[in-house]
N, C-alpha and C positions, 0 to 999 in steps of 0.2 A: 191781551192775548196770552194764550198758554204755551209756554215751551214743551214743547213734543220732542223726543228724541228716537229713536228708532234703537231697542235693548231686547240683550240678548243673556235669557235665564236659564243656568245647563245645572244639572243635577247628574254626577257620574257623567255618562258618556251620552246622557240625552238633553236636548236644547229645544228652546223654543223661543218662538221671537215675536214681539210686540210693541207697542206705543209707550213709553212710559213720558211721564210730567214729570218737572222738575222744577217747578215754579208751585207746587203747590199747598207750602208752608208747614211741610212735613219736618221736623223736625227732632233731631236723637240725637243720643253720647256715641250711638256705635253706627255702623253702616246700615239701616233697616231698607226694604221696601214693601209695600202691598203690591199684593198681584189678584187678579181677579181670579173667583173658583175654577173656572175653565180654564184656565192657562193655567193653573195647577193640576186640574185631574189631568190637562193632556199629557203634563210634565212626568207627575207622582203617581197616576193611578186614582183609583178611588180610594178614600179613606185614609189620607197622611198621617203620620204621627204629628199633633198637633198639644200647645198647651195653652189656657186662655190667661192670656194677660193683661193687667189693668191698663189703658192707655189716657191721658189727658191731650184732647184733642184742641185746634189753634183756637176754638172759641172757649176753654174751661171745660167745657164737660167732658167727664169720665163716661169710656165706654171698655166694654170685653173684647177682646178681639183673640182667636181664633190665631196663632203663629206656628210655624215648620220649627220642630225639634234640634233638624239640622239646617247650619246654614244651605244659601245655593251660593254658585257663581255667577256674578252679573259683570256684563260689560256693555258698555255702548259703540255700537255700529254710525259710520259715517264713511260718502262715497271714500274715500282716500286714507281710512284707517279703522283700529279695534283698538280700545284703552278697555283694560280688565286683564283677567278675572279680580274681580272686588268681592269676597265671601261677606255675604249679608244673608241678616236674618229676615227671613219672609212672615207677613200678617195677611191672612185672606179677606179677602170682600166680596161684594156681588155687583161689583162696579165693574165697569170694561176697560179701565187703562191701569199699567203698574203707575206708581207712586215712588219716587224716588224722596228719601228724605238728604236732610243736608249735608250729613254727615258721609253719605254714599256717592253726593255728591262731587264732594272735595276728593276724598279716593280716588275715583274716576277722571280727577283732574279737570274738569269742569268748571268754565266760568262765566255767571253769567252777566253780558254788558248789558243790556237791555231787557227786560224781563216783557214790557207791553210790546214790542215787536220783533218778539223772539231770537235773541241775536247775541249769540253766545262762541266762546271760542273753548280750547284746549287751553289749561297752563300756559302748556311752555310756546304757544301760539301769540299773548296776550299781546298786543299792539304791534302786531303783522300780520293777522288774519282774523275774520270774521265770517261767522258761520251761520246760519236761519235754520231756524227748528224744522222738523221734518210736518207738510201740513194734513198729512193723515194717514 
């Protein structure tokens, strides 16, 4: 199963909100995520300031990818609370869910217990609460 989380990406005083993964072997030194082209144009506009970066993806291959100049803000939404803003740098695709890597992850305070039946808590929650991924 994939952990879903329900994130919320603001640039300035504009937001927008979506599915993002977090189980998806995305891994960095800094806070990154992918967001799909559409939830960028809605965010940025057409035409973001953008530079292509070399990225080595979890099977070895290199690919280009397309990233925002400037970081955004991300945080993750849950019925009972908001952890964020976490400034991370965004990569586009033409995929429909954001991508949370690990590193964004940890910021976020994010843990996850179970990764195959989505079930993951806060930090400072870690053995008093448990939480299920949001399922769409």
């Amino acid at each position: 199963m994939v952990l879903r989380l329900r994130i919320r990406v603001c640039y300035g005083d504009k937001c927008v909100e979506g599915l993002g993964i977090a189980n998806s072997g995305f891994a960095g030194r800094e806070p990154e995520v992918v967001l799909p082209q559409e939830l960028v144009r809605e965010l940025l506009g057409e035409g973001p300031n953008v530079v292509l970066i070399e990225r080595v993806l979890a099977d070895g291959s290199r690919v280009f990818l397309p990233r925002l100049t400037d970081p955004l803000d991300i945080y993750v939404i849950t019925e009972d609370r908001v952890e964020g803003p976490v400034k991370a740098y965004a990569y586009i695709t033409r995929g429909r869910f954001i991508l949370l890597n690990d590193a964004l992850l940890s910021k976020l305070r994010i843990v996850i217990l179970d990764p195959f039946e989505g079930v993951w808590c806060f930090k400072d929650e870690l053995g008093r609460m448990e939480r299920r991924g949001t399922a769409s």
